[in-house]
N, C-alpha and C positions, 0 to 999 in steps of 0.2 A: 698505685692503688690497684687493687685486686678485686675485680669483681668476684663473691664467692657464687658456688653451685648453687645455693638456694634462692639467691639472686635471679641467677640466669634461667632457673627452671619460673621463677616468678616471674620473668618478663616473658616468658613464651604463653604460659597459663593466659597471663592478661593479654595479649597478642591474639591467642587463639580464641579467648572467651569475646574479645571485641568486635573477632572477623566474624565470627559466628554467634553469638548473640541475639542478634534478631528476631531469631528461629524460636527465642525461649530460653529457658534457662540452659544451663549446660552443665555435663557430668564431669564429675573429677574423672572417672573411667575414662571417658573419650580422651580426654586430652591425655592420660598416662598410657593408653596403649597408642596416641597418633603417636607421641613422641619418645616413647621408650623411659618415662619418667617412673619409680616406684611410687605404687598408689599411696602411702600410709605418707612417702616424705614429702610426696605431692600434697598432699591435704594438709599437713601440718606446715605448709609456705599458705596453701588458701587460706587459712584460717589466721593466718599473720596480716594477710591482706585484708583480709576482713576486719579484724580488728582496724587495721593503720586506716579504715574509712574508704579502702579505696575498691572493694568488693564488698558485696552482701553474698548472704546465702539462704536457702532454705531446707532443711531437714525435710526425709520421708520419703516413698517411695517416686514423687513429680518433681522432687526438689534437685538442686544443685546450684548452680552458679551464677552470677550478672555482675557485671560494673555497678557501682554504687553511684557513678558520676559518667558523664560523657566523656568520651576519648581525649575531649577537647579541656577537660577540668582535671585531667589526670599528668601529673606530670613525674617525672622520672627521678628527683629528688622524694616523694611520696612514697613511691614502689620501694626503693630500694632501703629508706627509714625503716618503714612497715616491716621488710624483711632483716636488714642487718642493725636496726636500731640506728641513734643519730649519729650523722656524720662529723665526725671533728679529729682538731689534732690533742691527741695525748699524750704530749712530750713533755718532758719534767728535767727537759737538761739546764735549765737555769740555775732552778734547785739544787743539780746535783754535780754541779759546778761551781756553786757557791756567787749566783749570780757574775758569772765572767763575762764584759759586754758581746763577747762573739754569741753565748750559746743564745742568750735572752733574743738576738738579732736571728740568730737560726729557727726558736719557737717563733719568731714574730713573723716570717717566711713561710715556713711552715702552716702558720694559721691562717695567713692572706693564701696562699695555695689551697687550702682545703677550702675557705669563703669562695673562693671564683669555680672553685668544682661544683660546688654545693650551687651556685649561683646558676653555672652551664644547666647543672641535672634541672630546679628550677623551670628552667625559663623549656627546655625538652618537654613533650605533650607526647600524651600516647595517639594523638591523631597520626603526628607528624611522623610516624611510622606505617602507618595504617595502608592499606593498598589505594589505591585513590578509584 
């Protein structure tokens, strides 16, 4: 499994928005020039997270960034829905097999493997990252 770019740029966003947070909201600027992120692709991952419930935002010149939940309500199956959409397997060799018992036993593998990922990310907190 692949974590993609827009993933990783959204676990840092949320990382940096939860160390520094406190202070107030927080700018997309700041986080795309601490980490060398483009602003426009940077914003269009916020606004993924915002949607998936797990950021708020606010427009205008005071506006910018916050967790919509505590560190502790955020967990790492959420983050990464938000940005790649849901997790599962889409394999279709049973189908294209003609039902042969090896492949149906391969999607069935395959699905209990993505469950127990899905489970790990889950039960992962963006506390449980957090600097202590």
């Amino acid at each position: 499994m692949k974590i993609s770019r827009s993933t990783q740029y959204g676990l840092i966003a949320l990382g940096y928005i939860a160390q520094h947070g406190e202070s107030g909201l927080i700018m997309s600027e700041a986080i795309s020039k601490q980490y060398n992120i483009p602003l426009e692709y940077l914003l269009k991952i916020l606004h993924q997270l915002v949607r998936g419930g797990v950021l708020r935002s606010k427009r205008g010149p005071r506006g910018g960034f916050s967790l919509a939940k505590r560190p502790e309500e955020i967990n790492f199956l959420q983050i990464i829905e938000s940005v790649e959409g849901p997790m599962r397997s889409e394999l279709d060799l049973a189908e294209q097999t003609h039902n042969e018992p090896f492949s149906i036993k391969m999607e069935d593998l395959c699905k209990g493997v993505i469950e127990q990922v899905r489970q790990t990310y889950a039960a992962a907190k963006l506390s449980d990252v957090l600097a202590a």
